[in-house]
Structure formats: C-alpha cells, structure tokens
CHARMM-style PDB file with segment names, atoms N, HN, CA, C and O in Angstrom:
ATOM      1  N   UNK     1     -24.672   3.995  -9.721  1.00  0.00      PROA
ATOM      2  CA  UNK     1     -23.852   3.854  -8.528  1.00  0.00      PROA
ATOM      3  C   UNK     1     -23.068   2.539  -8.559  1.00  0.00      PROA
ATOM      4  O   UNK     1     -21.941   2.385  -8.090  1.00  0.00      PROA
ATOM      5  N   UNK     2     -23.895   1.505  -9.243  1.00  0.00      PROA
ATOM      6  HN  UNK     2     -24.811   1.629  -9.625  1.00  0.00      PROA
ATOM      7  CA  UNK     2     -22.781   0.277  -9.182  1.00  0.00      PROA
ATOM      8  C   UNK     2     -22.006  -0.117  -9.807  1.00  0.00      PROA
ATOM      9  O   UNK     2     -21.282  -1.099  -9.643  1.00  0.00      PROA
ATOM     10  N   UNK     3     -22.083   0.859 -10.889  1.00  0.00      PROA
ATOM     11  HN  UNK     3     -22.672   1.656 -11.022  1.00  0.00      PROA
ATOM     12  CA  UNK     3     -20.806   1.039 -12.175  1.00  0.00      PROA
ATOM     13  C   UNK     3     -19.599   1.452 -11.571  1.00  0.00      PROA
ATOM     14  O   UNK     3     -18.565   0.798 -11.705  1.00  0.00      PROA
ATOM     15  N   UNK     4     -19.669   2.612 -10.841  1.00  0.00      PROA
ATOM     16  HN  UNK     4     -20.509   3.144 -10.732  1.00  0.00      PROA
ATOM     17  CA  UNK     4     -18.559   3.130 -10.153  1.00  0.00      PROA
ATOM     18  C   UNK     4     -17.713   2.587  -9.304  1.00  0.00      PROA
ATOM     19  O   UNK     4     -16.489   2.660  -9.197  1.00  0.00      PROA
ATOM     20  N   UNK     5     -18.668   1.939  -8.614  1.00  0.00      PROA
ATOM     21  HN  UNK     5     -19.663   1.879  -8.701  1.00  0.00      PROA
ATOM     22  CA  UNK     5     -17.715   0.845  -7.368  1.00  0.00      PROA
ATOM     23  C   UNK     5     -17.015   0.067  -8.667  1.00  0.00      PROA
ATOM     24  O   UNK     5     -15.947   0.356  -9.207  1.00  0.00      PROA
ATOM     25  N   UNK     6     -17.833  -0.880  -8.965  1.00  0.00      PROA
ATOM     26  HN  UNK     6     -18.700  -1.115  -8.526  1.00  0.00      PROA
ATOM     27  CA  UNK     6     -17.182  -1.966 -10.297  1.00  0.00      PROA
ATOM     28  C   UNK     6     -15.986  -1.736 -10.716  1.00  0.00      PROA
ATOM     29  O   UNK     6     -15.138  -2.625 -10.641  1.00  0.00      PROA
ATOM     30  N   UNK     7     -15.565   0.055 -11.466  1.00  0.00      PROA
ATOM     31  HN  UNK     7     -16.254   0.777 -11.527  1.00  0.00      PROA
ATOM     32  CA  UNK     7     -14.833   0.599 -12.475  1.00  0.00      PROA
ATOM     33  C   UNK     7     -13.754   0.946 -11.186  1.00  0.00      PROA
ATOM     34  O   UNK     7     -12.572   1.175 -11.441  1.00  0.00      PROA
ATOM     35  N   UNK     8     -14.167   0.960 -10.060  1.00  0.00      PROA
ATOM     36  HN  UNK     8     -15.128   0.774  -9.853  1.00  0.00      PROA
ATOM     37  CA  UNK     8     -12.884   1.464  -9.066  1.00  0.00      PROA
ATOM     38  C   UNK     8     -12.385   0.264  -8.437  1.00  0.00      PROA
ATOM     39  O   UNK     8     -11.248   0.170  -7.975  1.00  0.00      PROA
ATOM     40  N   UNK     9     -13.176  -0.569  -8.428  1.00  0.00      PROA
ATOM     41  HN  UNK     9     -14.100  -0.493  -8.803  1.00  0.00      PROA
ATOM     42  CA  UNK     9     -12.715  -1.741  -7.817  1.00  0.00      PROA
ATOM     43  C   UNK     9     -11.342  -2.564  -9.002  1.00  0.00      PROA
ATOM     44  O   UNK     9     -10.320  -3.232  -8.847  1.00  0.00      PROA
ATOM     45  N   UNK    10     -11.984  -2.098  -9.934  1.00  0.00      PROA
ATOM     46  HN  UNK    10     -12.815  -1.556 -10.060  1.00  0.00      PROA
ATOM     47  CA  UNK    10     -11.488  -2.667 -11.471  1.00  0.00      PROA
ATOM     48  C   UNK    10      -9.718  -2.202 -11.631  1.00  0.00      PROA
ATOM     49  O   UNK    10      -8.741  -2.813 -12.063  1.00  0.00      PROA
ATOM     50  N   UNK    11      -9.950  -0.541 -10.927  1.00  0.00      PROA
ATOM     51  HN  UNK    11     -10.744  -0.045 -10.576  1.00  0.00      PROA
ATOM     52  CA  UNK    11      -8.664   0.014 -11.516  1.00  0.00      PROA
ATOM     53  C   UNK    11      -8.161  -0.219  -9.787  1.00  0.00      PROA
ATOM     54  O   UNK    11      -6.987   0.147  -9.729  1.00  0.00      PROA
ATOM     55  N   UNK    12      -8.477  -0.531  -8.871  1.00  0.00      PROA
ATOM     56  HN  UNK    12      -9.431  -0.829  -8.918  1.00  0.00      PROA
ATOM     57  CA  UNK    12      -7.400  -1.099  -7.232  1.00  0.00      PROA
ATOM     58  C   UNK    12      -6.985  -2.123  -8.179  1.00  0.00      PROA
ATOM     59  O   UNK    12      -5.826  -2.090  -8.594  1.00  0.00      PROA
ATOM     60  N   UNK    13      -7.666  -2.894  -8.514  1.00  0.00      PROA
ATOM     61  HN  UNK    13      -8.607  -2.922  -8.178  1.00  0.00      PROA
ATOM     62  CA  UNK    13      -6.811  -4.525  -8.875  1.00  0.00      PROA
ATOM     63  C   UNK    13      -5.782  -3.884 -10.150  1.00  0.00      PROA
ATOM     64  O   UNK    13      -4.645  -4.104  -9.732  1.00  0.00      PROA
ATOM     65  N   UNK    14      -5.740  -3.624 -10.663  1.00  0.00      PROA
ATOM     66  HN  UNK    14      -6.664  -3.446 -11.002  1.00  0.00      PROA
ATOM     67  CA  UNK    14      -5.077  -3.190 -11.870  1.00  0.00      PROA
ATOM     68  C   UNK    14      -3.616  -2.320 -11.601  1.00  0.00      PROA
ATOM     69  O   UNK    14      -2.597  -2.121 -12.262  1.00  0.00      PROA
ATOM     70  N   UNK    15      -4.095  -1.934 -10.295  1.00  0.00      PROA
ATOM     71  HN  UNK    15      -4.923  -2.095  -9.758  1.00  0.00      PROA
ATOM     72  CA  UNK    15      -3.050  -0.786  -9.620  1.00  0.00      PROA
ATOM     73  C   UNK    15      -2.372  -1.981  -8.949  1.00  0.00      PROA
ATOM     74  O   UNK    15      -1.195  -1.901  -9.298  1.00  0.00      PROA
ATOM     75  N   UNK    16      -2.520  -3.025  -8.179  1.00  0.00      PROA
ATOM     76  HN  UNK    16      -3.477  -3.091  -7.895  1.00  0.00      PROA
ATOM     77  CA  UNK    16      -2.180  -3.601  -7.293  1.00  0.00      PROA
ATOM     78  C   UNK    16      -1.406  -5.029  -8.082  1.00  0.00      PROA
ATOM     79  O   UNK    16      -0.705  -5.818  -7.448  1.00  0.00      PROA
ATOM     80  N   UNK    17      -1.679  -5.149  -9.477  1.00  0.00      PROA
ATOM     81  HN  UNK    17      -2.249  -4.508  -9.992  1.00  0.00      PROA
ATOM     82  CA  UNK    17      -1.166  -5.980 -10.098  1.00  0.00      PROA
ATOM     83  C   UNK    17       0.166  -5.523 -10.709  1.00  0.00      PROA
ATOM     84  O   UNK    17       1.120  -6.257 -10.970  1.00  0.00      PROA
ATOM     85  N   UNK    18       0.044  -3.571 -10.984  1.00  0.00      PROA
ATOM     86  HN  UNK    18      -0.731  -2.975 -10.772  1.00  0.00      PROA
ATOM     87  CA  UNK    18       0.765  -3.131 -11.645  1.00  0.00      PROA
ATOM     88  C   UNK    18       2.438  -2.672 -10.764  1.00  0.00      PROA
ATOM     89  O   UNK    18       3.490  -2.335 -11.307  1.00  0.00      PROA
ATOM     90  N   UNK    19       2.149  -2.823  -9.320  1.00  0.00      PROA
ATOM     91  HN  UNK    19       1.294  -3.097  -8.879  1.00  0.00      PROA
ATOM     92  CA  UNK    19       3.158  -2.837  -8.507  1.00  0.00      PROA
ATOM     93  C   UNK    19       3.243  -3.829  -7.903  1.00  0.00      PROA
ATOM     94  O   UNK    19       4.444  -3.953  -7.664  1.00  0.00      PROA
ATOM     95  N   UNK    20       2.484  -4.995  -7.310  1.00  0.00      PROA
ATOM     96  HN  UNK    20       1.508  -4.894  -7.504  1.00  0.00      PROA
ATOM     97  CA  UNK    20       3.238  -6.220  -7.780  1.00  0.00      PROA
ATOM     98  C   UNK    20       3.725  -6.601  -6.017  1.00  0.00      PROA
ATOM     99  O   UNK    20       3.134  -6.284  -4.985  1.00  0.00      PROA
ATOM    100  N   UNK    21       4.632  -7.156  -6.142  1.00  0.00      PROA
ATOM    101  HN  UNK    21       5.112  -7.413  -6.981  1.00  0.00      PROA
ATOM    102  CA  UNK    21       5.282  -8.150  -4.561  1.00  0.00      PROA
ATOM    103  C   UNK    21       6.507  -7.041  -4.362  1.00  0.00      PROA
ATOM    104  O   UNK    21       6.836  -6.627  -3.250  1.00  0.00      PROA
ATOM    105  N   UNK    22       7.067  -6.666  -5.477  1.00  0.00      PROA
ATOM    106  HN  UNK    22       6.800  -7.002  -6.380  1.00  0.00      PROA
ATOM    107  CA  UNK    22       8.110  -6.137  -4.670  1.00  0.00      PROA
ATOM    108  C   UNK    22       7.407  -4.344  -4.359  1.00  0.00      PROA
ATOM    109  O   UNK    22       7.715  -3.535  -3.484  1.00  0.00      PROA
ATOM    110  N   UNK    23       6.875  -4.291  -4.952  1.00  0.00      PROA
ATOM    111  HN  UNK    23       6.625  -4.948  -5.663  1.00  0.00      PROA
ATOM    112  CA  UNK    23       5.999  -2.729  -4.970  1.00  0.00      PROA
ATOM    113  C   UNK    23       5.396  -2.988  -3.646  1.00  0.00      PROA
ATOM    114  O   UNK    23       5.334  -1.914  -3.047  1.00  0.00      PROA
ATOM    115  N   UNK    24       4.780  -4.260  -2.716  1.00  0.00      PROA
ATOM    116  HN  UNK    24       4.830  -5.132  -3.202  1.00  0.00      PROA
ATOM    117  CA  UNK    24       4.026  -4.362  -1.597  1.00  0.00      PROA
ATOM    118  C   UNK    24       5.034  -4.278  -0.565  1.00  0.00      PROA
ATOM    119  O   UNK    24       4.927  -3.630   0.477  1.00  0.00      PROA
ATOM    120  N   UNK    25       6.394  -5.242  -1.064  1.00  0.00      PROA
ATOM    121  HN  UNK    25       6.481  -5.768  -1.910  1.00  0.00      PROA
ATOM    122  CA  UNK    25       7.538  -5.383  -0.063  1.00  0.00      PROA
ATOM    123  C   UNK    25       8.386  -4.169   0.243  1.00  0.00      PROA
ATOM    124  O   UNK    25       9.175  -4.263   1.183  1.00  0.00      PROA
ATOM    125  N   UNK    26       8.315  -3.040  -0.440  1.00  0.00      PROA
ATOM    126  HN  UNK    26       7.674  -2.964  -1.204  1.00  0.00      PROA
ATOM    127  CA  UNK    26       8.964  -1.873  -0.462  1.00  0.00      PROA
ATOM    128  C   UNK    26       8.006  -0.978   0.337  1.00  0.00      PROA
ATOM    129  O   UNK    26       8.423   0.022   0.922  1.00  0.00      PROA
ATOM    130  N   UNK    27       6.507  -1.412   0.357  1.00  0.00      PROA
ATOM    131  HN  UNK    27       6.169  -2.225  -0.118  1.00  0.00      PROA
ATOM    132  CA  UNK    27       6.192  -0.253   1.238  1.00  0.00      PROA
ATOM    133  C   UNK    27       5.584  -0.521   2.894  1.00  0.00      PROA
ATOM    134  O   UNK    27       5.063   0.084   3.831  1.00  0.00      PROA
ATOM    135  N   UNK    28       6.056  -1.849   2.494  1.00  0.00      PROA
ATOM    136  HN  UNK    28       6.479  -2.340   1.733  1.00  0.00      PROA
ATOM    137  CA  UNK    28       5.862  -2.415   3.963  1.00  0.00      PROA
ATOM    138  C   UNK    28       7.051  -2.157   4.919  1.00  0.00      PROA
ATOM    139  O   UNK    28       7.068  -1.874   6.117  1.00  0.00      PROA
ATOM    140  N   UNK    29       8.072  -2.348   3.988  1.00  0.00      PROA
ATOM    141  HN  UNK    29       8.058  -2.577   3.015  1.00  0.00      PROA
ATOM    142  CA  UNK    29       9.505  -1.940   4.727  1.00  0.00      PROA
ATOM    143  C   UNK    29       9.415  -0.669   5.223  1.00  0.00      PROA
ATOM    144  O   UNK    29       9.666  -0.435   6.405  1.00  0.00      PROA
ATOM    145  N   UNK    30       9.091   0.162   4.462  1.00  0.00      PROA
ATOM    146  HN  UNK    30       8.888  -0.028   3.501  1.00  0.00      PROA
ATOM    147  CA  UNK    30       9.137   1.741   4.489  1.00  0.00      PROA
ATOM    148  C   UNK    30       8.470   2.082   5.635  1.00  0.00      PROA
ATOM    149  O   UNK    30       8.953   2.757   6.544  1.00  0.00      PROA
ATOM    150  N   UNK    31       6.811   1.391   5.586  1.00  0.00      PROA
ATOM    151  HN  UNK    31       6.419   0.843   4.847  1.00  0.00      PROA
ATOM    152  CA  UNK    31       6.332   1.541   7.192  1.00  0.00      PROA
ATOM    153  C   UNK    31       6.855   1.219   8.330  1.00  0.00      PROA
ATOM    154  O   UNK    31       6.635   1.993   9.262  1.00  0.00      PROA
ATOM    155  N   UNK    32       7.528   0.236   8.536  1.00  0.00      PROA
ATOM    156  HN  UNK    32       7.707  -0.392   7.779  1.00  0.00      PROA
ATOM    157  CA  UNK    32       7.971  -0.765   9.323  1.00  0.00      PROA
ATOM    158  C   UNK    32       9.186   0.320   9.837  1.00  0.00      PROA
ATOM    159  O   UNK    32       9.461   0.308  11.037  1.00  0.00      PROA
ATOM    160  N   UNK    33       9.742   1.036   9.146  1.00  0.00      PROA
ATOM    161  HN  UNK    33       9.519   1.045   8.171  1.00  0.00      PROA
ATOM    162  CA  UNK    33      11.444   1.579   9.395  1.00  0.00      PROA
ATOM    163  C   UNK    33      10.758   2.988   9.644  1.00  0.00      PROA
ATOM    164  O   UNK    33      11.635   3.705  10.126  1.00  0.00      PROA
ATOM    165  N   UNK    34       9.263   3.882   9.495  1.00  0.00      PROA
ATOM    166  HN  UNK    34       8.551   3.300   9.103  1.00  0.00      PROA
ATOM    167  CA  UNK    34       8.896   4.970   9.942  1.00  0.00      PROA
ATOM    168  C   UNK    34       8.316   4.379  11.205  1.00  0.00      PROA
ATOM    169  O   UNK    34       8.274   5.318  11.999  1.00  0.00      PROA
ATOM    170  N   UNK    35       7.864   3.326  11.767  1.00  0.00      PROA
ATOM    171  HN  UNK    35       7.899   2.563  11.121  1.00  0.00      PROA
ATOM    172  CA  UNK    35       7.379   3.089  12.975  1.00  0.00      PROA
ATOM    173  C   UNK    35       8.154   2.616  13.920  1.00  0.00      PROA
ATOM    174  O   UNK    35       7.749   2.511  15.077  1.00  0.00      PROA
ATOM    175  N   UNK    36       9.576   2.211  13.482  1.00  0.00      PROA
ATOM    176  HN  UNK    36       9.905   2.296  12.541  1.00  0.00      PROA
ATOM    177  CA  UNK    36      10.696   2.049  13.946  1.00  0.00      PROA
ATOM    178  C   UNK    36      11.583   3.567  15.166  1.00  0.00      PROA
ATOM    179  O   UNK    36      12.088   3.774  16.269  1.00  0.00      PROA
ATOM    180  N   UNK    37      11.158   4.289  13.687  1.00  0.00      PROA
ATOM    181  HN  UNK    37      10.747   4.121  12.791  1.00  0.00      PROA
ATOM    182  CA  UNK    37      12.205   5.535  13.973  1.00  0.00      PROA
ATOM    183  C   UNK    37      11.064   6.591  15.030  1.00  0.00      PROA
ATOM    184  O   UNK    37      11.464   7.581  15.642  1.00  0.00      PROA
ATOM    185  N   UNK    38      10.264   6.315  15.037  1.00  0.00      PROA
ATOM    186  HN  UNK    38       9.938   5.511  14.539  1.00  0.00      PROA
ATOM    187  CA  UNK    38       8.782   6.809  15.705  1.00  0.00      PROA
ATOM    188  C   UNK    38       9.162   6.463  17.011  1.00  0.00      PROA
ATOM    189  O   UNK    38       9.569   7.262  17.854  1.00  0.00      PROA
ATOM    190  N   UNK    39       8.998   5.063  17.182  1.00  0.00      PROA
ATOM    191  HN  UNK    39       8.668   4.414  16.496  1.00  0.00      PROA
ATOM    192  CA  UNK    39       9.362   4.165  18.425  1.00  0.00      PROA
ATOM    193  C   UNK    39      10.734   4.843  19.442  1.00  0.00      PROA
ATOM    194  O   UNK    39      10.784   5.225  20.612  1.00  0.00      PROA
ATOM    195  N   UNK    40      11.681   4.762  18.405  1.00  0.00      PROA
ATOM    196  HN  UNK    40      11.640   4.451  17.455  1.00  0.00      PROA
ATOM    197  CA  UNK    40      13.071   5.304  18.729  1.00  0.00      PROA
ATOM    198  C   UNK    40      13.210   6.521  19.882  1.00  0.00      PROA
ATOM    199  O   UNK    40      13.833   6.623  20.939  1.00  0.00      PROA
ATOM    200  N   UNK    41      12.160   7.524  19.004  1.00  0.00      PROA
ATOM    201  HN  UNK    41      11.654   7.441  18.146  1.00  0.00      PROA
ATOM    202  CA  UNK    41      12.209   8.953  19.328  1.00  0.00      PROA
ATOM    203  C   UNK    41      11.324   8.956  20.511  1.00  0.00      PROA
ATOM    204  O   UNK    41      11.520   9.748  21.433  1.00  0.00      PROA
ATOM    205  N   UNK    42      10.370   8.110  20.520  1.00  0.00      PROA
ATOM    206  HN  UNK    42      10.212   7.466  19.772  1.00  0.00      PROA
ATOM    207  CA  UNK    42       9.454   8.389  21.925  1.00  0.00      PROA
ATOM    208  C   UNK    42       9.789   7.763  22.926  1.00  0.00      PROA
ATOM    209  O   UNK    42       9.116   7.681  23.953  1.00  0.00      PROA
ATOM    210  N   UNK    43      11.167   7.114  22.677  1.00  0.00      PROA
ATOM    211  HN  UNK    43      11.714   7.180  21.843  1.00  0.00      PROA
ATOM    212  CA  UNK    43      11.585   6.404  24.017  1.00  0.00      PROA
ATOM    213  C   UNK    43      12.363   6.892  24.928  1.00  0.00      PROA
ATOM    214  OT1 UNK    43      12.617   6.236  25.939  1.00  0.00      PROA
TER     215      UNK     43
END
C-alpha cells in the first residue's frame, strides 16, 4: 500500500513539473473566465 501512494505521488510531481507555470496559468485563467461567464448568466 505504501508503494502506491509513493509511485502516485511520484508521477503528480512529475505531471506538475511537466506543465509547469504557464500550464498552471492557463488553467487558472480558464477557471476564472468559466466562473465569470457562470456569474454573468445567473445574474
């Protein structure tokens, strides 16, 4: 069982290195402009 966490924890960081600042900044925007347009519509 604690191999698995380890080996998944292993491949988040690996994933999270492999997209990087602008890979974080692109999907923060993306949320930000669906909670936008969310906002919009329920007003």
């Amino acid at each position: 069982m604690e191999t698995i966490t380890i080996t998944r924890k292993q491949k988040a960081v690996k994933w999270l290195k492999r997209i990087g600042f602008w890979g974080f900044l692109f999907f923060l925007i993306k949320g930000l402009v669906w909670l936008a347009i969310f906002w919009w519509i329920a007003k």
